[in-house]
BADRENVEX-786096 format. One line per field, with one value per residue: residue in three letters; x, y, z of N, C-alpha, C in turn. Coordinates in pm, whole numbers, plus 32768, in hexadecimal, padded with zeros to 4 digits. Example, Ala and Ser with C-alpha at 12.3 -4.5 7.8 and 13.67 -1.06 7.14 Angstrom:
<sites>
type: ala ser
neast: 8527 8505
nnorth: 7DC7 7F1F
nup: 830C 82C4
caeast: 84CE 8557
canorth: 7E3E 7F96
caup: 830C 82CA
ceast: 8528 850A
cnorth: 7EB6 8003
cup: 830C 8313
</sites>
This chain:
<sites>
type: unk unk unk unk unk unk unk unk unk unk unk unk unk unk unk unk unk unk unk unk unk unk unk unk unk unk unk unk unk unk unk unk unk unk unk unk unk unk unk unk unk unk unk unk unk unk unk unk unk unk unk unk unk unk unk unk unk unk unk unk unk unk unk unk unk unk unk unk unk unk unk unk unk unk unk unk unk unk unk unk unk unk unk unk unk unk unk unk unk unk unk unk unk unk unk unk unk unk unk unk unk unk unk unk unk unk unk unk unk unk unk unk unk unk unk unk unk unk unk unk unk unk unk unk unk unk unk unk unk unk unk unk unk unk unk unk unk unk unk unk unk unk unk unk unk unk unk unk unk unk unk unk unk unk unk unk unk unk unk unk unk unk unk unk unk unk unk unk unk unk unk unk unk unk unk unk unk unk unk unk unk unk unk unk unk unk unk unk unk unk unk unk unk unk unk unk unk unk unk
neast: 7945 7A53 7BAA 7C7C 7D76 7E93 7F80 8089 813E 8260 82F9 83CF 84CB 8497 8483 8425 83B2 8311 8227 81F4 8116 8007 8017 801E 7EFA 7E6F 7E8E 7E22 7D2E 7CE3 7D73 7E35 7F71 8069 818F 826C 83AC 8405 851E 8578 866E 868D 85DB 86A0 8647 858D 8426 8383 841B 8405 82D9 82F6 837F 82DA 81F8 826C 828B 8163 8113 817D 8176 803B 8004 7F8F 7E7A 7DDB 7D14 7DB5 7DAF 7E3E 7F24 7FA8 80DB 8147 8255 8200 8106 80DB 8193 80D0 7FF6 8081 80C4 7F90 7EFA 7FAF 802B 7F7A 7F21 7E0A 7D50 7D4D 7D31 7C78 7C4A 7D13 7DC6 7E75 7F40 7FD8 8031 80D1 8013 8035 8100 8221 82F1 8391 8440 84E3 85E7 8664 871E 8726 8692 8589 851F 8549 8433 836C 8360 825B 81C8 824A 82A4 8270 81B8 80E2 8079 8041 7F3B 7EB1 7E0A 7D78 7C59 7C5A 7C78 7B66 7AAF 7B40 7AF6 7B90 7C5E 7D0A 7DB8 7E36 7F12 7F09 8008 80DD 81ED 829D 8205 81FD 8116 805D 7F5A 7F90 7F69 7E3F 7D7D 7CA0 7BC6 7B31 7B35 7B92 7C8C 7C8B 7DB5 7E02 7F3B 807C 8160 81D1 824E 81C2 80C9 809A 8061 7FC4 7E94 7DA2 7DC6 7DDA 7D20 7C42 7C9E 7C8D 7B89 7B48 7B92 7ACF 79F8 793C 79AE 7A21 79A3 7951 7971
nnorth: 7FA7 8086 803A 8063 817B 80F6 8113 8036 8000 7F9C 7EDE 7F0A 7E6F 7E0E 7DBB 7E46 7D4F 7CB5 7D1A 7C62 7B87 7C02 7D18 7C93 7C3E 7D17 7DC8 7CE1 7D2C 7DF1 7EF0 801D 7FE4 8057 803D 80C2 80AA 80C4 8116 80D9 80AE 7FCE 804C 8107 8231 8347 8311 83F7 8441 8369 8385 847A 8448 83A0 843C 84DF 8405 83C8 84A7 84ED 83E2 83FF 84EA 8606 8621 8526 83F1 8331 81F3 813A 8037 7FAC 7F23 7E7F 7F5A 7FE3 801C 80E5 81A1 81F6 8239 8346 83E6 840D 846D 853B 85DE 8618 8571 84F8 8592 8524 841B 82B6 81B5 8116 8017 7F53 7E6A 7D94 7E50 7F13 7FC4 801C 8017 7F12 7E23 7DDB 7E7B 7EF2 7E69 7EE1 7FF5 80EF 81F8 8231 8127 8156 81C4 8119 8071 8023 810D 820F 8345 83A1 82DE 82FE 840C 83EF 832C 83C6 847B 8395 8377 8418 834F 82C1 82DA 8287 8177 80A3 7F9E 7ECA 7DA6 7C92 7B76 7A94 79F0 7ABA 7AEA 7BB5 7C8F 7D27 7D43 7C5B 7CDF 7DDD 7E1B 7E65 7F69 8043 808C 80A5 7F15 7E2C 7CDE 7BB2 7AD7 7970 7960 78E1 796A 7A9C 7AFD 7A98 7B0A 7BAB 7B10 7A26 79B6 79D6 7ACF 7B77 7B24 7BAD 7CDA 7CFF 7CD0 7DC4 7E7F 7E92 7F0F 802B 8185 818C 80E5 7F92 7E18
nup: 7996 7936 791B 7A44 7AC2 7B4A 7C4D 7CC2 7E00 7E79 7FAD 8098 809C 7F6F 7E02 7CD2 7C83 7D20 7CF1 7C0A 7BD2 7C40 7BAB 7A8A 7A93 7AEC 79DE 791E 792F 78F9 7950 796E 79EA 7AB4 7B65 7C61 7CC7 7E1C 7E73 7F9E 7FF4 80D4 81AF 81AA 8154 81B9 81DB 8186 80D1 7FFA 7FCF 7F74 7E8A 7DF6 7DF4 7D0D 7C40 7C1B 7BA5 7AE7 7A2A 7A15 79F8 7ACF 7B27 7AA6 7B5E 7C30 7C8D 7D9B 7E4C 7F05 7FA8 80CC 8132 805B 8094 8145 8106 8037 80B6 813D 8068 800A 80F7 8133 8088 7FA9 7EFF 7F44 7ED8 7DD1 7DDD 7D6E 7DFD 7F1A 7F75 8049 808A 817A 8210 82F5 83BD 849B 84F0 850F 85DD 855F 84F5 85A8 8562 84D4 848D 842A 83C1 830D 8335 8463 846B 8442 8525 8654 86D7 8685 862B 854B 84D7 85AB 8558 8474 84D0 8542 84B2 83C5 83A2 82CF 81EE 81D6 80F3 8029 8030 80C8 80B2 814D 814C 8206 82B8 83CC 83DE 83B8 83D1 83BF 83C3 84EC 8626 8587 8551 8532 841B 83D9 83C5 8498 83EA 82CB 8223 8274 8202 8257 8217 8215 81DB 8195 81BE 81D2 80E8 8026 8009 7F37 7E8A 7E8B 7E11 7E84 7EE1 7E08 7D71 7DFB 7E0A 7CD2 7CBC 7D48 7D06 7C35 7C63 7C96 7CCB 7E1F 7E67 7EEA 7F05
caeast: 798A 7AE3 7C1D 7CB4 7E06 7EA3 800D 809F 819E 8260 8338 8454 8534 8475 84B4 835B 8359 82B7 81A0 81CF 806B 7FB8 8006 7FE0 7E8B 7E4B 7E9B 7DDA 7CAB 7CE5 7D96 7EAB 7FCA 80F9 81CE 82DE 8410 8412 858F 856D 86E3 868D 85BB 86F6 860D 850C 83A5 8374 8479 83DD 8263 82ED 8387 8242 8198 828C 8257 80F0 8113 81DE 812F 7FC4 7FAB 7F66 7E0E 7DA8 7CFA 7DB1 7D8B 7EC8 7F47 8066 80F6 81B5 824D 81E6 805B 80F0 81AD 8067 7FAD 80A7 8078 7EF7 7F0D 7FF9 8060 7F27 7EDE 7D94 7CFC 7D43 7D12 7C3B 7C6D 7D7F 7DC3 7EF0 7F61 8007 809D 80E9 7FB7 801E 81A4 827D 8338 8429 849E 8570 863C 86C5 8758 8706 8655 8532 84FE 84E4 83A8 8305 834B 81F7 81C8 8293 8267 824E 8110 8066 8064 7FD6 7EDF 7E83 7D57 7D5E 7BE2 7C2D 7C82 7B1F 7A80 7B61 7AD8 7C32 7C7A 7D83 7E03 7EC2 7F09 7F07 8042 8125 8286 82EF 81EB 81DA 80B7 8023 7F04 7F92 7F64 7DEF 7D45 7C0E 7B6F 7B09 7B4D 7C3E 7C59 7CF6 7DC2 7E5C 7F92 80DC 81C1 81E2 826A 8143 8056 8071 8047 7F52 7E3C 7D20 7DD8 7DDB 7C9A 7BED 7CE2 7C57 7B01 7B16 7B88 7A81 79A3 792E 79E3 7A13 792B 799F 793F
canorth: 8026 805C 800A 80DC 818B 80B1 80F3 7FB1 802D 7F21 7EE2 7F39 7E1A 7DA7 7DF8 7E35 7CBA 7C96 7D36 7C46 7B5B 7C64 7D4D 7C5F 7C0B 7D80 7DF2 7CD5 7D46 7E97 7F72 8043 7FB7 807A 7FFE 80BC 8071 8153 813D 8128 805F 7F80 80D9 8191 82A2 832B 82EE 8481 8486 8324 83C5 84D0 8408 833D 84A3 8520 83AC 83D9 851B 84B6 837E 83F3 8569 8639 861F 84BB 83E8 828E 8192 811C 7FBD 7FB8 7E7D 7E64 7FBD 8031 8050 813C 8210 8206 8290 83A3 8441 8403 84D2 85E1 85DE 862F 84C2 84BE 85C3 84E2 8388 8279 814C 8114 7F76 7F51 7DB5 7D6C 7ED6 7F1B 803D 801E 7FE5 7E67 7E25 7DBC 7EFD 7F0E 7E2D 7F34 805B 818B 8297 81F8 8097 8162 821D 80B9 8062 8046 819D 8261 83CA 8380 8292 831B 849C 83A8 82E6 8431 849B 8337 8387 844F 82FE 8294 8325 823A 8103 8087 7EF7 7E63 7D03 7C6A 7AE7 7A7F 79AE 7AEB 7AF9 7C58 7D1C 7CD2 7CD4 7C55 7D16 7E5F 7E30 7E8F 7FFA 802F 80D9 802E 7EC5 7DCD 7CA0 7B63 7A59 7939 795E 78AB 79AD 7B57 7B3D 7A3D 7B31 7BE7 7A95 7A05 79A0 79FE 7B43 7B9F 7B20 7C12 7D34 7D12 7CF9 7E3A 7EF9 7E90 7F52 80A8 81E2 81B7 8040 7F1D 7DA0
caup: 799B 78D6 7962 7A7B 7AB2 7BC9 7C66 7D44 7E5C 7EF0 8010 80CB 805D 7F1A 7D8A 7CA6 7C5D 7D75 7CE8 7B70 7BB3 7C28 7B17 7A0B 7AC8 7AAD 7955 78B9 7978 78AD 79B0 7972 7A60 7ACD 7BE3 7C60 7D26 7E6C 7EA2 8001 8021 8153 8209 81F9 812B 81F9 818B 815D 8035 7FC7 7FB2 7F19 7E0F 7DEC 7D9E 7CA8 7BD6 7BD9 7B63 7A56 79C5 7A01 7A05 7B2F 7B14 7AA6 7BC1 7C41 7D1C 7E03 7E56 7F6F 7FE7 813C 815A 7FF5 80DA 81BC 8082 7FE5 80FD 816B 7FF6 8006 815C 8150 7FD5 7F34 7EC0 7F3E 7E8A 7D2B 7DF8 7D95 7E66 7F5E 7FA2 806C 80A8 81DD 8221 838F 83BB 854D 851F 853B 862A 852B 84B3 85EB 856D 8489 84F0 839B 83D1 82D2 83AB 84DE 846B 844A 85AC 86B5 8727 8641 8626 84C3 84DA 85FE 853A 83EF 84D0 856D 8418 83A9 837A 821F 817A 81D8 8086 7FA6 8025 80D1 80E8 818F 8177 8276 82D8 845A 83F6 8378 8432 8398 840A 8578 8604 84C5 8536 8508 83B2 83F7 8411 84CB 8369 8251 81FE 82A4 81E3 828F 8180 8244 8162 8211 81C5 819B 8035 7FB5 7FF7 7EA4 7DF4 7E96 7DBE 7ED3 7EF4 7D8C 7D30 7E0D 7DAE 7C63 7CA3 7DBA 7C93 7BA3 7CC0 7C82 7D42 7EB4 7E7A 7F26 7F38
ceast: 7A0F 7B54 7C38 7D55 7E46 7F41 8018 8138 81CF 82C9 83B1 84D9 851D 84C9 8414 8343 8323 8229 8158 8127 801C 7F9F 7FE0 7F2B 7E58 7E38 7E2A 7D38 7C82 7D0C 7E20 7EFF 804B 811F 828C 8339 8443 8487 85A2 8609 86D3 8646 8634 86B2 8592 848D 836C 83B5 841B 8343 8271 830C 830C 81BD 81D5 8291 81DC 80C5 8120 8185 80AC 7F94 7FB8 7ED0 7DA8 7D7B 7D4F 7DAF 7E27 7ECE 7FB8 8045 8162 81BE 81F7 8152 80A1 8157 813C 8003 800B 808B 7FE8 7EFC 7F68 804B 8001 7EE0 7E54 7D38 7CEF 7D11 7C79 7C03 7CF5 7D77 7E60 7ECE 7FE6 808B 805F 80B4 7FF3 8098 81BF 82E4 83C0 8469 84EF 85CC 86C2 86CC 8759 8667 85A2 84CD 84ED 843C 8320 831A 82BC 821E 8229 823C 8215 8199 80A4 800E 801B 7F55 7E6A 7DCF 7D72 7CF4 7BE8 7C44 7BDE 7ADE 7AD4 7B2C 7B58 7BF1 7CEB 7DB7 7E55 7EB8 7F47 7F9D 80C3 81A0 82E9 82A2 81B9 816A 807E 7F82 7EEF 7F79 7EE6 7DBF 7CD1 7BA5 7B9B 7B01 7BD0 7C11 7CAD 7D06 7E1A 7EC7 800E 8150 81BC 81FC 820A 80E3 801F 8077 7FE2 7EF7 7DB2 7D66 7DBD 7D4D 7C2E 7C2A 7C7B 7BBA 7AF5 7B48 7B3E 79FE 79A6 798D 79DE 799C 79AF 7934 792C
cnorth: 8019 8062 8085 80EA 8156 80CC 8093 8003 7FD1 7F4D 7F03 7EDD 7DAB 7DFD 7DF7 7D9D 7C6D 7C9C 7CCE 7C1C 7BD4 7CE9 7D43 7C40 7C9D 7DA4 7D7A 7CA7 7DE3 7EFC 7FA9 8036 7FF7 803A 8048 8086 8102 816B 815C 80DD 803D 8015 812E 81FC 82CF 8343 835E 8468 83FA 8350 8440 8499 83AF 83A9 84CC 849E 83C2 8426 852B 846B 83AA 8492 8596 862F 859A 845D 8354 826A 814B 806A 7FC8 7F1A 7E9B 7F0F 801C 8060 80F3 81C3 8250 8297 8333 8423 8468 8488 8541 8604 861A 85D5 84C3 84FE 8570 8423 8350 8223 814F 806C 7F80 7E72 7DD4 7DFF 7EF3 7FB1 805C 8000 7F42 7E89 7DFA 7E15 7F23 7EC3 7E75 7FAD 80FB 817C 8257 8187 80CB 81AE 81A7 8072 8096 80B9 81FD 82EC 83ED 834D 82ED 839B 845B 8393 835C 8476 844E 8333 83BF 83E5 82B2 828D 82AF 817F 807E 7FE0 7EE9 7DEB 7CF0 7BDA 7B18 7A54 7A27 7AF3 7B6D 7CC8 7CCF 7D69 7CE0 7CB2 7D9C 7E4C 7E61 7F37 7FF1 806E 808A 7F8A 7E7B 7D51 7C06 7AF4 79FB 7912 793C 7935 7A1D 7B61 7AEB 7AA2 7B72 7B71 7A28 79EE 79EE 7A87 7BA0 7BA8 7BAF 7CC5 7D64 7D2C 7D86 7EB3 7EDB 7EC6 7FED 8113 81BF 8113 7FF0 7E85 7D63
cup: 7954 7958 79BB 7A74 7B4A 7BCE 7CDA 7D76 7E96 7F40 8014 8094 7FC3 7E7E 7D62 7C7D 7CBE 7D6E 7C39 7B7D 7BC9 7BB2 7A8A 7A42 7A75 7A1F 790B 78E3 7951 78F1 7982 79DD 7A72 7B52 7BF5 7CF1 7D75 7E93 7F30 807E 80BD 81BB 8243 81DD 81AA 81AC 817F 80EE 7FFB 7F8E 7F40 7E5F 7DAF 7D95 7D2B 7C23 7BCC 7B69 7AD5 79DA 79CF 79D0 7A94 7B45 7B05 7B46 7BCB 7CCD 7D48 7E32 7EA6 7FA3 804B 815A 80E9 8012 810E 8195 804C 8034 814F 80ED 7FFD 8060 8152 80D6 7F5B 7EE3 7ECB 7EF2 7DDD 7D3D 7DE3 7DE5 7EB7 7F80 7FB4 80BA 8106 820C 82C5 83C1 8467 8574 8543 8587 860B 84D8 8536 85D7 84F0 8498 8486 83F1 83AB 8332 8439 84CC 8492 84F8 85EE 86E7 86FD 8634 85A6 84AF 854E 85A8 84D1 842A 8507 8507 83D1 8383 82E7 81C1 814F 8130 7FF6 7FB8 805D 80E2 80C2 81A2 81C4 8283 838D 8455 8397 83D1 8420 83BE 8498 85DA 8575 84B1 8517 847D 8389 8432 8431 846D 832B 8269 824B 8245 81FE 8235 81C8 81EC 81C4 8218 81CD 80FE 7FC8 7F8F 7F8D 7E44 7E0B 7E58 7DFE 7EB3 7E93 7D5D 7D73 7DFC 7D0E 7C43 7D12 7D3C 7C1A 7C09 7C82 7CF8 7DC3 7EDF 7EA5 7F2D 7F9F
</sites>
């Protein structure tokens, strides 16, 4: 199949070179790769204005109309999926693969006190109202990476939704997980899958 149009979303405290291996992985696997930077200064923003920003780059670099597939890392999952859901995203979505994003809230976003970082808090009004029609991501084929041994999203098992794909990478850290070699490799082959296909 020819390359797809892929945007990578990353985290709350990262920059996009978080996303360099994987991107170069991407692109010379023939995908068009954007990656932007959600500005979400330590979750002082909240992850409404961040989604929105997330729709008005798509917009931008692809069209209104073109179909892509999504990549969030940490919070940049839980950006990804608030567009998908209440943005309009899903009607153009291919895939959705979110890596170690806190689908069920960490317990370490209380350790910061914006507006943004409380949404990711367990039992946020924020998440519960997301996890609430969690079923409409079914249709893109969702997978989730997470490691048992992550210390940023606490539990490491929130990083898990009960749809689609979980996919567990004993990776030691939270910020390996986008460089991972296991992680990547199947990245690459879940988008050399047809629409809504998975391995």
């Amino acid at each position: 199949m020819s390359g797809r149009s892929v945007v990578l979303v990353h985290g709350i405290a990262d920059r996009r070179t978080a996303f360099d291996k994987l991107e170069a992985r991407l692109r010379a696997a023939g995908h068009d790769v954007r990656t932007i930077d959600p500005r979400s200064r330590l979750g002082r923003e909240r992850l409404e204005s961040l989604a929105q920003r997330l729709k008005e780059f798509v917009d931008v670099r692809f069209g209104q109309h073109a179909r892509i597939s999504l990549i969030g890392f940490s919070m940049g999952g839980i950006v990804s999926r608030y567009y998908l859901q209440r943005l309009g995203g899903l009607q153009r979505a291919e895939r959705l693969i979110t890596i170690s994003s806190p689908h069920n809230g960490t317990r370490t976003a209380r350790l910061l006190p914006f507006a943004g970082a409380r949404q990711l808090r367990p039992g946020s009004d924020f998440l519960t109202d997301l996890n609430a029609d969690r079923a409409v991501l079914e249709p893109l084929g969702l997978l989730s990476f997470w490691t048992p041994y992550d210390l940023m999203i606490s539990p490491p098992r929130s990083s898990v939704l009960d749809i689609g794909q979980s996919c567990e990478v004993p990776v030691a850290l939270h910020a390996l997980m986008t460089r991972d070699a296991r992680v990547l490799d199947r990245i690459v082959r879940e988008l050399s899958q047809p629409e809504g296909g998975s391995l």
